[in-house]
C-alpha positions in Angstrom: 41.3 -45.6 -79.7 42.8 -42.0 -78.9 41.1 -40.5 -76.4 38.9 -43.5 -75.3 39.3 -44.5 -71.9 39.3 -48.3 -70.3 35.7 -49.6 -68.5 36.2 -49.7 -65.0 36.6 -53.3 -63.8 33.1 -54.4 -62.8 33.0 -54.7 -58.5 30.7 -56.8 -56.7 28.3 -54.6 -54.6 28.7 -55.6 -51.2 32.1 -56.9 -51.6 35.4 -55.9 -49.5 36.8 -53.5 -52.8 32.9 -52.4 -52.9 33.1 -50.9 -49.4 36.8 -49.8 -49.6 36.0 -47.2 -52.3 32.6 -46.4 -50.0 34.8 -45.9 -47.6 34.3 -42.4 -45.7 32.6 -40.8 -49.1 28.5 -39.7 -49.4 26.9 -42.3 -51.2 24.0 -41.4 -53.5 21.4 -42.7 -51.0 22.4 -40.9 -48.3 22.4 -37.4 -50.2 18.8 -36.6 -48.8 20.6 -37.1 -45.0 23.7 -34.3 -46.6 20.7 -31.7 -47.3 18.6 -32.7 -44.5 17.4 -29.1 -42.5 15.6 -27.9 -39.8 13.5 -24.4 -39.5 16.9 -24.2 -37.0 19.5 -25.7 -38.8 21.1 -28.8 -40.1 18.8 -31.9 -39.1 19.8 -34.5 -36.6 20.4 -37.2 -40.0 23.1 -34.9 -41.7 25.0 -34.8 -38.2 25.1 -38.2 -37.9 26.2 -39.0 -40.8 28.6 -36.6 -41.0 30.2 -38.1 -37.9 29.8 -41.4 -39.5 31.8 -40.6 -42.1 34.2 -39.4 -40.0 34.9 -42.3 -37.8 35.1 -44.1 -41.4 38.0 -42.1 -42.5 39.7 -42.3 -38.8 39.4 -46.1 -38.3 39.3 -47.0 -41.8 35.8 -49.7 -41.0 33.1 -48.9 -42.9 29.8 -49.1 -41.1 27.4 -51.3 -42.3 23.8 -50.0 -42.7 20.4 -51.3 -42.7 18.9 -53.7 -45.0 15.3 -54.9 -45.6 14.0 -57.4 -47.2 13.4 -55.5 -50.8 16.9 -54.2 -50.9 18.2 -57.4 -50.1 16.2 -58.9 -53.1 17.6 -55.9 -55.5 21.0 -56.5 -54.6 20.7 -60.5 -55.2 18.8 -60.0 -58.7 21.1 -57.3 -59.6 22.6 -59.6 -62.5 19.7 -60.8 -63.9 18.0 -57.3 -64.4 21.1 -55.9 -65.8 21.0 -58.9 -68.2 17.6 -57.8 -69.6 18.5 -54.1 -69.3 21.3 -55.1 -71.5 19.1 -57.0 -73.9 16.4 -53.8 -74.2 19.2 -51.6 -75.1 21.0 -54.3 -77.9 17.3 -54.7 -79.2 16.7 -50.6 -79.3 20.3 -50.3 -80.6 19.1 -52.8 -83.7 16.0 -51.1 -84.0 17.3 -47.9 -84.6 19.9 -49.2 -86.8 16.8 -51.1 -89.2 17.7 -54.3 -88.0 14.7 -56.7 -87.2 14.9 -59.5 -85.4 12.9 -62.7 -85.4 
């Protein structure tokens, strides 16, 4: 309708488009090293990656950070718990509507 913009195409985390659009900005899980301070000044973290984010913008390779185990298993599960988030807000969705099911 008027006014109603397209979804974004869906990107595979991890994937070459993934990083691209990554590519030289702050991430949400690196916000705490963008505020990071010292009694003196900005902390060592925000520094760094502040300089990391430069070099991405000048060379245009995205650096690839660490990974453990658990974040490894978050990002390989990632469709099935969007698959039941999906499900818990169809089945809230029905419920508010009056609409039982089973």
């Amino acid at each position: 309708g008027v006014g109603r913009e397209e979804a974004p195409p869906m990107i595979v985390q991890g994937s070459d488009e993934w990083k691209a659009l990554r590519l030289g900005k702050v991430t949400a899980s690196r916000v705490a090293d963008v505020v990071a301070r010292t009694k003196t000044g900005p902390a060592a973290s925000r520094k760094n990656y502040a300089a990391q984010l430069i070099a991405e913008r000048l060379t245009g390779v995205v650096v690839d950070g660490f990974q453990s185990k658990e974040m490894q298993h978050g990002t390989e599960t990632e469709p099935q718990a969007r698959a039941a988030c999906r499900l818990q807000v169809q089945a809230v969705t029905l419920a508010k509507r009056g609409v039982r099911r089973g």
